[in-house]
C-alpha distance (Angstrom), angle and dihedral (degrees) to the residues before:
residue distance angle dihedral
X1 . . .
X2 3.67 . .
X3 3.80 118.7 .
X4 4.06 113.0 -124.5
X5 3.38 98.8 178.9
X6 3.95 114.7 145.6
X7 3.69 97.2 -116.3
X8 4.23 94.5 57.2
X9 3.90 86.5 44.9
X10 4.13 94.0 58.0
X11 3.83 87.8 40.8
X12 3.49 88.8 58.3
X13 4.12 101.1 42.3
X14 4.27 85.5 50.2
X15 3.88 90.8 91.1
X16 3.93 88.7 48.6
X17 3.63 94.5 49.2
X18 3.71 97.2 39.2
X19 3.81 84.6 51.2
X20 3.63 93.2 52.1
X21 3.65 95.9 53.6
X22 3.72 98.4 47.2
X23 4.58 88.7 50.4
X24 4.00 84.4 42.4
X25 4.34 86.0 53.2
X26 3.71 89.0 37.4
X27 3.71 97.5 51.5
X28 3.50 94.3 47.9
X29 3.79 95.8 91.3
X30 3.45 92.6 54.4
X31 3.90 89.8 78.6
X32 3.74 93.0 110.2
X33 3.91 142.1 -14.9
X34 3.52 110.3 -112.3
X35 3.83 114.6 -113.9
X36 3.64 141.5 -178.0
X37 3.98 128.7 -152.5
X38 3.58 105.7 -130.6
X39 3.72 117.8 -179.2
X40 3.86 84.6 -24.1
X41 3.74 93.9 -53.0
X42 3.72 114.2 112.4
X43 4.24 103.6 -136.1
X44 4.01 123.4 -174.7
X45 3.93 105.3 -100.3
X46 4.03 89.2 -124.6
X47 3.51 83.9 60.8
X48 3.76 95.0 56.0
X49 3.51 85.9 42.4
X50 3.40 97.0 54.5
X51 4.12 92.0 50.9
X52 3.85 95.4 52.3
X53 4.17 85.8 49.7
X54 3.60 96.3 52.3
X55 3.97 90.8 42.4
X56 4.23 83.1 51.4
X57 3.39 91.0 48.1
X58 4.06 97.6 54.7
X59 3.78 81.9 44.4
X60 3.61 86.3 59.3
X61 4.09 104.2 38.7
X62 3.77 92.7 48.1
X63 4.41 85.2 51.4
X64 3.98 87.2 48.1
X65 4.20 89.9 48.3
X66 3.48 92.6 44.0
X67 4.32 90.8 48.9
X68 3.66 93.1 38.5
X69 3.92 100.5 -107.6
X70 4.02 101.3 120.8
X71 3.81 94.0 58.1
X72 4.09 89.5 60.0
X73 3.45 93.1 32.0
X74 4.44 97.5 122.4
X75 4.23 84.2 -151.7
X76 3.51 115.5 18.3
X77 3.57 92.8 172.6
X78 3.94 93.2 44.2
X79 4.43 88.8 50.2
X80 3.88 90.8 46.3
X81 3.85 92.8 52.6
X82 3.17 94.6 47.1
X83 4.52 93.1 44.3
X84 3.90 78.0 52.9
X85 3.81 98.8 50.9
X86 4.19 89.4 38.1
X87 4.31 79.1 50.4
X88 3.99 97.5 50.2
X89 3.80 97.4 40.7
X90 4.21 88.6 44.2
X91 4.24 88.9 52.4
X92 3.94 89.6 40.7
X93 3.79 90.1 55.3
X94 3.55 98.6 35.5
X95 3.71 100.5 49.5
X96 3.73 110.1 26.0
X97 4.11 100.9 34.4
């Protein structure tokens, strides 16, 4: 016979509860995207983000060309990727946090 005593039943129902805390905590930067109005247009943030990276990271590429860098770069492609993830994460933190 199965045992329904209270104390089993709230062992079992921790999981579901803990669960339902943690999805609650999770979901609770899903509020709203962030947005910016630019020129009257309202543009996701990441977007933004991503534009002032990729303008950094010409910066950058035409500074390594002009010093020598890019020609003993091993993967150019690889280093630039990465300049314009370092770029987008840097602007995200810097001007939205």
């Amino acid at each position: 016979m199965r045992d329904r005593s209270p104390v089993s039943t709230k062992l079992r129902d921790q999981p579901r509860v803990a669960f339902l805390l943690l999805a609650g905590a999770a979901l609770q930067g899903c509020s709203s995207a962030p947005s910016r109005n630019v020129l009257g247009s309202y543009f996701p943030s990441w977007m933004v983000c991503a534009l002032m990276a990729l303008i950094a990271t010409v910066v950058v590429r035409s500074i390594f060309v002009r010093a020598g860098i890019d020609a003993v770069l091993p993967a150019p492609l690889i280093v630039y990727l990465g300049l314009f993830a370092a770029f987008t994460f840097a602007v995200w933190l810097v001007w939205l946090a």
